[in-house]
Structures are given as structure tokens and as C-alpha cells.
MDAnalysis code that builds the backbone (N, CA, C; Angstrom):
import MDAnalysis as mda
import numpy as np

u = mda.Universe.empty(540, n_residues=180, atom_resindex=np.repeat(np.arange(180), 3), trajectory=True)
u.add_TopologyAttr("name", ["N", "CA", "C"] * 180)
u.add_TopologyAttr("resid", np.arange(1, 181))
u.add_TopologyAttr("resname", ["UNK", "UNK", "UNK", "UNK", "UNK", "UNK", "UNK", "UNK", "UNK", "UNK", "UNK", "UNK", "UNK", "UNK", "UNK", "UNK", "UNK", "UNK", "UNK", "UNK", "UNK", "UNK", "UNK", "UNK", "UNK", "UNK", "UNK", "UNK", "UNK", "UNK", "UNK", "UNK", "UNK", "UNK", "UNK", "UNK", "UNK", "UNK", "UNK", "UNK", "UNK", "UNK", "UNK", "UNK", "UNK", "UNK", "UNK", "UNK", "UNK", "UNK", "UNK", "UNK", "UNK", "UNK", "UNK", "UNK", "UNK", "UNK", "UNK", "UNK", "UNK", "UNK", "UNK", "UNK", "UNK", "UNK", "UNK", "UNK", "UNK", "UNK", "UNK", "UNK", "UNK", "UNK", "UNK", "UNK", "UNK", "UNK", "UNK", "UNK", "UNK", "UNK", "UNK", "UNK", "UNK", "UNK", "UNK", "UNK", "UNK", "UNK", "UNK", "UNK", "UNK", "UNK", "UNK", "UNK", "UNK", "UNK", "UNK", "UNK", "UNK", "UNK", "UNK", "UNK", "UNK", "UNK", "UNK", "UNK", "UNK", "UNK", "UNK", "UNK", "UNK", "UNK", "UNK", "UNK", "UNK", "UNK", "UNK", "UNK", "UNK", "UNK", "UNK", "UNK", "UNK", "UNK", "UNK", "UNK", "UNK", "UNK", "UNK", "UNK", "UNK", "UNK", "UNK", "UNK", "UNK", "UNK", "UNK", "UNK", "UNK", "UNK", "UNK", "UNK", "UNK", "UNK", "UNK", "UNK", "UNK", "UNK", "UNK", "UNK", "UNK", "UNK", "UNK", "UNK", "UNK", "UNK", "UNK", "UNK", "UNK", "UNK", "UNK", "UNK", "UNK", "UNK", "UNK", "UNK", "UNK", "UNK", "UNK", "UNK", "UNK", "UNK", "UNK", "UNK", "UNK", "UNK", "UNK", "UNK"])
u.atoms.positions = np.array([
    [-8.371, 20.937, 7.077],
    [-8.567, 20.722, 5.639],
    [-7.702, 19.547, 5.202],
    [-8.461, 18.427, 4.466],
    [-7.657, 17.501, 3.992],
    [-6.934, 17.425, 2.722],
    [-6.556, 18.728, 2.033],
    [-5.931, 18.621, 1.369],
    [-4.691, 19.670, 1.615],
    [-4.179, 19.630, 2.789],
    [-3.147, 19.923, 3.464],
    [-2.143, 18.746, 3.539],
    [-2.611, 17.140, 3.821],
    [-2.486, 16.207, 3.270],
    [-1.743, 15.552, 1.851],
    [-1.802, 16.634, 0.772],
    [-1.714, 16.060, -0.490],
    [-0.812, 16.677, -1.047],
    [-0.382, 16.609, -2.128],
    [0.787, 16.661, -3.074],
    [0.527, 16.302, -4.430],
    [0.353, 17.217, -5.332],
    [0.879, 16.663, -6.773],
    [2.199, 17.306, -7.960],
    [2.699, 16.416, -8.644],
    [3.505, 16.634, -9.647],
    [3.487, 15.639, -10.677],
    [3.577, 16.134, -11.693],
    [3.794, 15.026, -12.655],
    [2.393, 14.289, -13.224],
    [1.545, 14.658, -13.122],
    [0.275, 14.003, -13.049],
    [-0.199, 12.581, -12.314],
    [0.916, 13.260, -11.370],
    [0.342, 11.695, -9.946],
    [0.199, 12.605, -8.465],
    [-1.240, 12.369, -8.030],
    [-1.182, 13.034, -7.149],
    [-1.102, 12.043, -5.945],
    [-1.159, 12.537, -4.681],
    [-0.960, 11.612, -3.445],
    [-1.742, 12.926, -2.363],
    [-2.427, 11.561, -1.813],
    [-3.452, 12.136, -0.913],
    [-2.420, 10.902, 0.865],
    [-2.601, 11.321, 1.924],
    [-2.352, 10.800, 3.075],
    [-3.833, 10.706, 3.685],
    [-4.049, 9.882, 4.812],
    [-5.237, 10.406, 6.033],
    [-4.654, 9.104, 6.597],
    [-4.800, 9.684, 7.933],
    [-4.787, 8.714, 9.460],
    [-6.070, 8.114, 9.654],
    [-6.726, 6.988, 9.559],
    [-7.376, 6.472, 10.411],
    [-7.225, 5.651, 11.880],
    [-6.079, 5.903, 12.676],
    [-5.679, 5.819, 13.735],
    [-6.270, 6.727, 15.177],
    [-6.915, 6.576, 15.933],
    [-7.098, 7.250, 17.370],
    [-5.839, 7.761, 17.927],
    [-5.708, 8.915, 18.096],
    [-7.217, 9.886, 18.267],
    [-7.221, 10.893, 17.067],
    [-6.694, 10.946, 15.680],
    [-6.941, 11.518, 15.104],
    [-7.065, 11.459, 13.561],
    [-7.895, 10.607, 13.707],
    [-8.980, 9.562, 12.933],
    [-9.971, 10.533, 12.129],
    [-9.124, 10.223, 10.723],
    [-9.857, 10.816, 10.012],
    [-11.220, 10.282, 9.325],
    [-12.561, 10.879, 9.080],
    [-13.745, 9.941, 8.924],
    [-13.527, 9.760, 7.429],
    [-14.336, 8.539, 6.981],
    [-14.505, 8.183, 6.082],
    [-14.989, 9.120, 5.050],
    [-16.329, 9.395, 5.611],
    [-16.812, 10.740, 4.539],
    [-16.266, 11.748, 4.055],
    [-14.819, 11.974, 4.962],
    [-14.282, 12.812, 4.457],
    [-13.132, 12.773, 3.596],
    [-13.061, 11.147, 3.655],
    [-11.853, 10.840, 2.761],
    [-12.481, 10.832, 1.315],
    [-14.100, 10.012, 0.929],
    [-14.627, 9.788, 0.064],
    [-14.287, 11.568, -0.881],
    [-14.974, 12.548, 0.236],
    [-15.210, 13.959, 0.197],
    [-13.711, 14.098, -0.670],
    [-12.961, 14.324, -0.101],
    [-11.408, 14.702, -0.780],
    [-10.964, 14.173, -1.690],
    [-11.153, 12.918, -1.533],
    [-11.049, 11.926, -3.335],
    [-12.000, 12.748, -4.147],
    [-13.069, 12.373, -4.186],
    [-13.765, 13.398, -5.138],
    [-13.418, 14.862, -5.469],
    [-13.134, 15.371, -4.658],
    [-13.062, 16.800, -5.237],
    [-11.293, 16.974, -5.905],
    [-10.485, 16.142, -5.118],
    [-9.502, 15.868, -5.741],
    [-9.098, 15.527, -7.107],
    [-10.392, 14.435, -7.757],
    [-10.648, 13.859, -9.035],
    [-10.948, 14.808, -9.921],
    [-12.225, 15.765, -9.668],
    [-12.827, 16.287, -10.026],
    [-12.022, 17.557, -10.506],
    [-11.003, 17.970, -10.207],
    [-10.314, 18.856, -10.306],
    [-8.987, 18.065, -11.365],
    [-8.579, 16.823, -10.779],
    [-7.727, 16.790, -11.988],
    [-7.492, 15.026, -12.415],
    [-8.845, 15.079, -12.963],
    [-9.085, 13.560, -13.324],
    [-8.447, 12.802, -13.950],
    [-7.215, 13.184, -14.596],
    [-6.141, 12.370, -15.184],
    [-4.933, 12.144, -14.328],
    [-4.799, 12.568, -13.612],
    [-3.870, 12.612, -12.486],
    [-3.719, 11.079, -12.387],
    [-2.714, 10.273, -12.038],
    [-3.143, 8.892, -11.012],
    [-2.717, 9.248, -9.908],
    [-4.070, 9.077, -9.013],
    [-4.153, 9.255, -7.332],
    [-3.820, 8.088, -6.608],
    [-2.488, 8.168, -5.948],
    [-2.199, 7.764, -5.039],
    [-2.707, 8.002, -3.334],
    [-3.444, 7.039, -2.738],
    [-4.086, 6.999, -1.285],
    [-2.966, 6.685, -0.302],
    [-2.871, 6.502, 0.361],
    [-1.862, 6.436, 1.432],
    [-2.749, 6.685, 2.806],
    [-2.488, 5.606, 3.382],
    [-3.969, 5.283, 4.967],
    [-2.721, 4.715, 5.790],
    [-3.187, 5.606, 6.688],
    [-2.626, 5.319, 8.444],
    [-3.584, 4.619, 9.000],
    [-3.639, 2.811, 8.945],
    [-4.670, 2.031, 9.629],
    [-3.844, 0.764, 9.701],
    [-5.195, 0.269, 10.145],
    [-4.658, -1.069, 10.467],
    [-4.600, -1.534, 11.814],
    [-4.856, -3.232, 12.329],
    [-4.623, -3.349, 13.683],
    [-2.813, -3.772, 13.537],
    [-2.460, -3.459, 14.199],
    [-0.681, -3.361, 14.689],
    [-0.301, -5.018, 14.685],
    [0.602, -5.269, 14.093],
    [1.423, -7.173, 14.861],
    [0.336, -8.352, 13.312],
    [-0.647, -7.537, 12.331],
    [-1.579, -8.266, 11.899],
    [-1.085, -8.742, 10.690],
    [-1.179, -9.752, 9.844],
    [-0.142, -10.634, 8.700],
    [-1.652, -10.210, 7.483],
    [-2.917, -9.979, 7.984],
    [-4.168, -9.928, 6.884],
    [-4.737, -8.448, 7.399],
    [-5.181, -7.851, 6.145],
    [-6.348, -6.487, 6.557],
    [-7.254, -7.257, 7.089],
    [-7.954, -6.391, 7.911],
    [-9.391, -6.647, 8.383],
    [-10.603, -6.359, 7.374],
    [-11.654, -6.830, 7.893],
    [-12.981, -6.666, 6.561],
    [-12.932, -4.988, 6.583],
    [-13.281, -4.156, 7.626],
    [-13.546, -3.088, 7.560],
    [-12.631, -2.229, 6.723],
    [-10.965, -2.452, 6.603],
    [-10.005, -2.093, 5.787],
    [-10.129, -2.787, 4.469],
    [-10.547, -3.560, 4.327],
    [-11.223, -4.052, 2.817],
    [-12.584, -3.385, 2.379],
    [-13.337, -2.863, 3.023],
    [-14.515, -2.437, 2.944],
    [-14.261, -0.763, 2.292],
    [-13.463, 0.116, 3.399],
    [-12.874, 1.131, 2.852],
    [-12.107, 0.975, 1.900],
    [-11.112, 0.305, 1.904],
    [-10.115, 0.372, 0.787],
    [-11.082, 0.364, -0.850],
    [-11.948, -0.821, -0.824],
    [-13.022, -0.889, -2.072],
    [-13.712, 0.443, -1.823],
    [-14.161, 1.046, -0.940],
    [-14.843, 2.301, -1.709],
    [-14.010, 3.387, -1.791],
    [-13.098, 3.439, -1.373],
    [-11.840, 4.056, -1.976],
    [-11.350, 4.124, -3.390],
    [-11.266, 2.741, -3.686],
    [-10.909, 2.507, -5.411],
    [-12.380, 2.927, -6.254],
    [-13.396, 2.820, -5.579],
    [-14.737, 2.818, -6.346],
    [-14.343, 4.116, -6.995],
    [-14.554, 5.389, -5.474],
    [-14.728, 6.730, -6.110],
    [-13.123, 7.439, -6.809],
    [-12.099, 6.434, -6.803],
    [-11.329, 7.400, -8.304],
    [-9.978, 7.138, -7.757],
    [-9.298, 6.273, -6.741],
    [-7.942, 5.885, -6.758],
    [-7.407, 5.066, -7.357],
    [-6.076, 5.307, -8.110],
    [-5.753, 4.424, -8.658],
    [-4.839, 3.458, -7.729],
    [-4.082, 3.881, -7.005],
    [-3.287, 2.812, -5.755],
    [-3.814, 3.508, -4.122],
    [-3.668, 2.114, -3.498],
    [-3.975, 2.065, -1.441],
    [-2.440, 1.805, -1.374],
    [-1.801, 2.855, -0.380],
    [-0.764, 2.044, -0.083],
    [-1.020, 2.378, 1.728],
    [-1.008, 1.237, 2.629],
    [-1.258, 1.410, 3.682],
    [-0.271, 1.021, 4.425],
    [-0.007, 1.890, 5.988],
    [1.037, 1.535, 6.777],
    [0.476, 1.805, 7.978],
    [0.758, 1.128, 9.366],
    [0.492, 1.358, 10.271],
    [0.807, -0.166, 11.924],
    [0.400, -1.484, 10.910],
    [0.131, -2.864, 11.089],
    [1.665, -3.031, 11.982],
    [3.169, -2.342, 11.426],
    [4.180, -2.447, 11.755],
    [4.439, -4.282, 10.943],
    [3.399, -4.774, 10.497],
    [3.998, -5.875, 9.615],
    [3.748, -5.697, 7.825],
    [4.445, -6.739, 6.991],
    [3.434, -6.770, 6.016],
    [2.546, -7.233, 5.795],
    [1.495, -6.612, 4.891],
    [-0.103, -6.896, 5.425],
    [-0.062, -7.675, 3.592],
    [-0.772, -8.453, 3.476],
    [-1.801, -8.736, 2.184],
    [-1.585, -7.695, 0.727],
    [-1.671, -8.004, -0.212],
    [-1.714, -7.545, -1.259],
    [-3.288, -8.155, -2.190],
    [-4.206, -6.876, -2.601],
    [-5.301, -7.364, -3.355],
    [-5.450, -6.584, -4.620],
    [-5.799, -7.363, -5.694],
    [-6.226, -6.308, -6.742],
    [-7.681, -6.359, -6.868],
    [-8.057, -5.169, -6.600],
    [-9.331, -4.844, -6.907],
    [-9.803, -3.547, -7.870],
    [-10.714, -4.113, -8.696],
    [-10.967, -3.133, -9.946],
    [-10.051, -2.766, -10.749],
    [-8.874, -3.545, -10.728],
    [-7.994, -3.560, -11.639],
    [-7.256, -2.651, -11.123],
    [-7.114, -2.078, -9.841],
    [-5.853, -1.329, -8.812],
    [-5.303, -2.314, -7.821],
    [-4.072, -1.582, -7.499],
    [-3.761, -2.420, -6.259],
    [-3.475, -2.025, -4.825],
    [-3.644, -2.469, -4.159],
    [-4.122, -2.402, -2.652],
    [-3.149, -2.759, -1.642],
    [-2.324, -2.046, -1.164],
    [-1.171, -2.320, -0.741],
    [-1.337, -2.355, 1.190],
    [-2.092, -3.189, 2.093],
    [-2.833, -3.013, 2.954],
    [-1.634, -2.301, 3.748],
    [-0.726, -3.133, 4.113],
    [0.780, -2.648, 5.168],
    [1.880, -2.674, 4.173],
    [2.441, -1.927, 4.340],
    [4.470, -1.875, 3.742],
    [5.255, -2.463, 4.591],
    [4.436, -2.454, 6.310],
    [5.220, -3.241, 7.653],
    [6.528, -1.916, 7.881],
    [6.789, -2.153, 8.336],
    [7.968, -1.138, 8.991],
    [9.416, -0.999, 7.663],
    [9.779, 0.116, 8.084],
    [10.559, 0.889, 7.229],
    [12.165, 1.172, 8.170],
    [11.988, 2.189, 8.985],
    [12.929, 3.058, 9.583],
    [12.442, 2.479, 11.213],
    [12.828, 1.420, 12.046],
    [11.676, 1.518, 13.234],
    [12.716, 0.035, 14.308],
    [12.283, 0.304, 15.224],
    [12.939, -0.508, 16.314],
    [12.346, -1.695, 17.048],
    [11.880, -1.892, 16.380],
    [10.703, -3.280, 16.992],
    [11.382, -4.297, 16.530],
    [12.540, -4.826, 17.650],
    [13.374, -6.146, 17.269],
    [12.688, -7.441, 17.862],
    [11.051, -7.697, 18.408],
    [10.708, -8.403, 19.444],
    [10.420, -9.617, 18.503],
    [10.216, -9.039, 16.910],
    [9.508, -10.440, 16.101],
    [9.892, -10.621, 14.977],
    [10.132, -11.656, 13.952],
    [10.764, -11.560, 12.647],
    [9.940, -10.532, 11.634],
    [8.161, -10.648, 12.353],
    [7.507, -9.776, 11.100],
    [7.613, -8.824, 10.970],
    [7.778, -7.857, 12.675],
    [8.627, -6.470, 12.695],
    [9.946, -5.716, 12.215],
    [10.620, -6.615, 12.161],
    [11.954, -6.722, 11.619],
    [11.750, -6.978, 9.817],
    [10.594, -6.491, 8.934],
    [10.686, -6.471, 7.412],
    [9.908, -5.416, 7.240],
    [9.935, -5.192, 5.866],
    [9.259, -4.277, 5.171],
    [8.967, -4.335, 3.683],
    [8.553, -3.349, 3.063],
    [8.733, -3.948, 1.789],
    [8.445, -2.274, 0.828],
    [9.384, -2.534, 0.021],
    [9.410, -0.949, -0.573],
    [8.787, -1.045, -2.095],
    [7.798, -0.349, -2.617],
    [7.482, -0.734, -3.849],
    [7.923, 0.142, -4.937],
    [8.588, -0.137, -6.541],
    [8.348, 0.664, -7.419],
    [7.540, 0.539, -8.038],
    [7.069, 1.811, -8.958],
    [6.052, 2.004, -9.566],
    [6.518, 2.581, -10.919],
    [6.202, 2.333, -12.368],
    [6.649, 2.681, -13.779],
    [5.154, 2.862, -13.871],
    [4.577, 4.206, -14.231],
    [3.706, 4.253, -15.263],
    [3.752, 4.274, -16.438],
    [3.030, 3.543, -17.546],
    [3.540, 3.791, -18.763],
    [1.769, 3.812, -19.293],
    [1.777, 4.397, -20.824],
    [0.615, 4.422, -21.328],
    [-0.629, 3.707, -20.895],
    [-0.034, 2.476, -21.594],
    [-1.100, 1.623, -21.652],
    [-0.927, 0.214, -20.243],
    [0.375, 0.412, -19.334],
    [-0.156, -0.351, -18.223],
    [0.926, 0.299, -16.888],
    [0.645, -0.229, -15.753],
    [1.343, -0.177, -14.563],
    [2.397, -1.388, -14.517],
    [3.331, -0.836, -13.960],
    [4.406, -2.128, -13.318],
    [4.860, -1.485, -12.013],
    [5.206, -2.705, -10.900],
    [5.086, -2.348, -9.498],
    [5.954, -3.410, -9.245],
    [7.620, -3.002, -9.287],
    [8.308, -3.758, -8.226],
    [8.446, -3.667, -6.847],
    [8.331, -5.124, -6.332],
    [8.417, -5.344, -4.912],
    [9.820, -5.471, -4.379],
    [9.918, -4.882, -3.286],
    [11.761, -4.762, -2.718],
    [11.365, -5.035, -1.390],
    [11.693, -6.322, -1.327],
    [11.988, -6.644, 0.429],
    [12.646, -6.833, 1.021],
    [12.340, -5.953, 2.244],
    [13.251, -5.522, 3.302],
    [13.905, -5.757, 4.399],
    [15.067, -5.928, 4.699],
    [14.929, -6.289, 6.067],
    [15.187, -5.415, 7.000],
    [14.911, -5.158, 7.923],
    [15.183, -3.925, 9.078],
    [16.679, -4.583, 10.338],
    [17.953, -3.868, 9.831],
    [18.862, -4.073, 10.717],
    [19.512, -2.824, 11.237],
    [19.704, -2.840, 12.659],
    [19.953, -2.178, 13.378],
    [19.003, -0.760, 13.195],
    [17.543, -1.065, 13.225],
    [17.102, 0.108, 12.616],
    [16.635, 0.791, 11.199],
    [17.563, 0.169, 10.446],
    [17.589, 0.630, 9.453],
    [17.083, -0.649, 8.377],
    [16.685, 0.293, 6.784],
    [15.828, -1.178, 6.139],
    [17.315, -1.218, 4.783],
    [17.214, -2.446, 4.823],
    [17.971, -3.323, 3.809],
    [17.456, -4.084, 3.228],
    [18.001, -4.092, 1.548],
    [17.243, -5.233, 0.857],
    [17.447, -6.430, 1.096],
    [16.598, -7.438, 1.078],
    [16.924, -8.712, 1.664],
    [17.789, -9.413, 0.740],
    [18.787, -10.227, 0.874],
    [19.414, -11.081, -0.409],
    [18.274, -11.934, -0.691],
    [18.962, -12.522, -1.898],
    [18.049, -13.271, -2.955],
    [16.693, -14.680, -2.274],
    [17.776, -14.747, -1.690],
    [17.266, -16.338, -1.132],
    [15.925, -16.141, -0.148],
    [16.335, -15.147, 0.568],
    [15.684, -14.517, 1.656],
    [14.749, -13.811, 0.658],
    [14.394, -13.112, 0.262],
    [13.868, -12.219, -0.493],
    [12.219, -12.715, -1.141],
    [12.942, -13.703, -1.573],
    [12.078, -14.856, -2.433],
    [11.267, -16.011, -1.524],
    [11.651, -16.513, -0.604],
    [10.565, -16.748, 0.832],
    [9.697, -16.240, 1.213],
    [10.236, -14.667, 1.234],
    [9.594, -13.571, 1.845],
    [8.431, -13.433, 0.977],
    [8.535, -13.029, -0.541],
    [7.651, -13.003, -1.859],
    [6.735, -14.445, -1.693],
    [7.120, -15.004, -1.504],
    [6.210, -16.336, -1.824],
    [5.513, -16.888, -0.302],
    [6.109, -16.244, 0.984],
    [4.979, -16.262, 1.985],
    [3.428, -15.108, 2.134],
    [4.228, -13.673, 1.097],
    [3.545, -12.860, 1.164],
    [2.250, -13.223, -0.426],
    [2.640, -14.231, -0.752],
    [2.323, -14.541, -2.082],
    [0.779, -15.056, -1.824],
    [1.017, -16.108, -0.545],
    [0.398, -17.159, 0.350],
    [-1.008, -16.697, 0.773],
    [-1.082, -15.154, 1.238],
    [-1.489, -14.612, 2.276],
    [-2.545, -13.149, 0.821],
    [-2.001, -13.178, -0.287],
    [-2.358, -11.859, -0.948],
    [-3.301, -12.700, -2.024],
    [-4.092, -11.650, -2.849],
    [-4.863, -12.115, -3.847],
    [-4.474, -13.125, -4.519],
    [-5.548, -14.173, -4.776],
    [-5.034, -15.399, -5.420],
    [-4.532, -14.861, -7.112],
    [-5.423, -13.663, -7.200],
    [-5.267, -13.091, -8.953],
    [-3.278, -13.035, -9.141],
    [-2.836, -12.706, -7.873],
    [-1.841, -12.055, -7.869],
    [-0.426, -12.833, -7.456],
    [-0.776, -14.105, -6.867],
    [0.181, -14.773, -6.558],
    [1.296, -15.650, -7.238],
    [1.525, -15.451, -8.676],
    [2.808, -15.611, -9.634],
    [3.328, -14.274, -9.749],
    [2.778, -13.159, -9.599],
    [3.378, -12.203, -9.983],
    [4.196, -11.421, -8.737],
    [3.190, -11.994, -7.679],
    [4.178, -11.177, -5.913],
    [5.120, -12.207, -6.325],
    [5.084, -13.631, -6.455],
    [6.330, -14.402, -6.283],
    [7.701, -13.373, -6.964],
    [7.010, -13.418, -8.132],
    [8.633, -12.974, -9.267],
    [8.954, -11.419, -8.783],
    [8.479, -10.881, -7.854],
    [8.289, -9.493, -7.711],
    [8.069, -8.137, -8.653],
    [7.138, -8.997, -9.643],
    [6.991, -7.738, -10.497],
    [5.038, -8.061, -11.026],
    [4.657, -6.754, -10.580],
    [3.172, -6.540, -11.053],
    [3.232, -5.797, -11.872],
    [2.274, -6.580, -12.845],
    [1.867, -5.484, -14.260],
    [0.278, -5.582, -14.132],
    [-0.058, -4.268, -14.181],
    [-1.467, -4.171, -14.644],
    [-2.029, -3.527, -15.784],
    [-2.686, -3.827, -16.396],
    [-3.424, -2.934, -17.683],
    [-4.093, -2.028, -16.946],
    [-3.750, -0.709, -18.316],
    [-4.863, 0.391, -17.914],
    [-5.767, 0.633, -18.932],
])
């Protein structure tokens, strides 16, 4: 059952699923659980959270753009995806945002600079819009640290490079606002 998966409080719920081998959850059944999830408490903002991605990758793939959009279609309000071990792309679509990789967090992959970051997001809901600070990370000895300024702001403005063009003054300064 995929809502063994989920969690709510506060009127934000959070749903997980692996799309990773071998225990790869299908699509239909994610659509399936969003919906009935909605349907039950449609004011909620649903948070997605996807175990995908190809591993070492700087962009989602079409097929992770493909899901992710019918994801937002049937009733999420945020994708936050991890799996890539880098950071992946940032897109807004339908006026949500799409968080493809976070890239590594807690993890030991010292072989490459992209393995060695991460990126932690906050989130303020307020009435009438979203705000989503970006905190980037660096991974030392294991562990994630915020990057200093200088560093930080490279980091924002390579990831700036690579994410929705809608979106690229606002990854720079690290702060997204969206209307709701």
C-alpha cells in the first residue's frame, strides 16, 4: 500500500515512491495515490518526493519530465527528487516547482566535485504565495555544510545555468516566490 509512504500534519501532506530497480514503483500507481490522496484532503499542499533519476546526471531526463508534469497535472503542489547523487535542474511548471535532484546530503562519494554538494530547500507557506530558500551544500567529511558566500553563489548561478529559464534570477539570489 502506497500510503504507508505518506505523512500529514499541518495541512501539508508528503507522499515518497521509489522509482529505482528493483523496487520501482509504477506510475499508475503513483497517479492512483495522488488522487485519492487529494481527494480526501484537497487543501492539504502535497508534497511528492521520487526516488529516480540516472546517478552522476547535472539535467532530468525527458521521461522524469514527463512524470514529474503528470504528477503536477493530477494535484501536487511540489517534486522534490533525489537519487542522481548530483544536483539536478530546477523547473517551474504550472506554477509548482520541480525539484529534479537535492544531489547528496549525508553520503561518501568523494570521487567528483558534483558528488561532494547538495542543496537543502526552505519552504514558507503563506496565503497568497510560496517562498523557497535555496541552501547550498557542501559535503565534508561526510557530512553537509553550508557553502560560504562566495562559493554558494557560483554554485546558485551554475545551477541557475542548467534550471528553468522562468527561474534563473531567482535560483541566483536564492530565494523563490511563487503565487498561489
Amino acid at each position: 500500500d502506497n500510503l504507508d509512504s505518506s505523512f500529514s500534519r499541518d495541512n501539508i501532506t508528503f507522499l515518497a515512491f521509489n522509482r529505482i530497480f528493483p523496487f520501482m514503483v509504477k506510475e499508475e500507481e503513483i497517479i492512483k495515490t495522488i488522487k485519492m490522496v487529494k481527494s480526501s484532503n484537497p487543501d492539504n499542499f502535497l508534497i511528492v518526493s521520487l526516488h529516480w533519476g540516472e546517478e552522476y546526471k547535472l539535467i532530468n531526463s525527458p521521461a522524469q519530465q514527463k512524470l514529474a508534469h503528470k504528477i503536477i497535472g493530477t494535484g501536487a503542489d511540489l517534486i522534490i527528487g533525489h537519487h542522481p547523487h548530483a544536483v539536478q535542474n530546477i523547473e517551474k511548471y504550472q506554477g509548482k516547482l520541480i525539484f529534479y535532484s537535492l544531489g547528496n546530503f549525508i553520503f561518501d562519494q568523494h570521487f567528483s566535485p558534483d558528488t561532494q554538494q547538495g542543496l537543502a530547500v526552505g519552504l514558507e507557506i503563506y496565503p497568497k504565495n510560496l517562498v523557497y530558500r535555496l541552501f547550498p551544500l557542501q559535503i565534508k567529511l561526510s557530512q553537509p555544510v553550508l557553502m560560504k558566500q562566495n562559493r554558494a553563489s557560483e554554485f546558485l548561478i551554475q545551477l541557475a545555468k542548467r534550471s528553468d529559464d522562468k527561474l534563473v534570477d531567482e535560483i541566483k539570489d536564492g530565494i523563490i516566490k511563487i503565487e498561489r
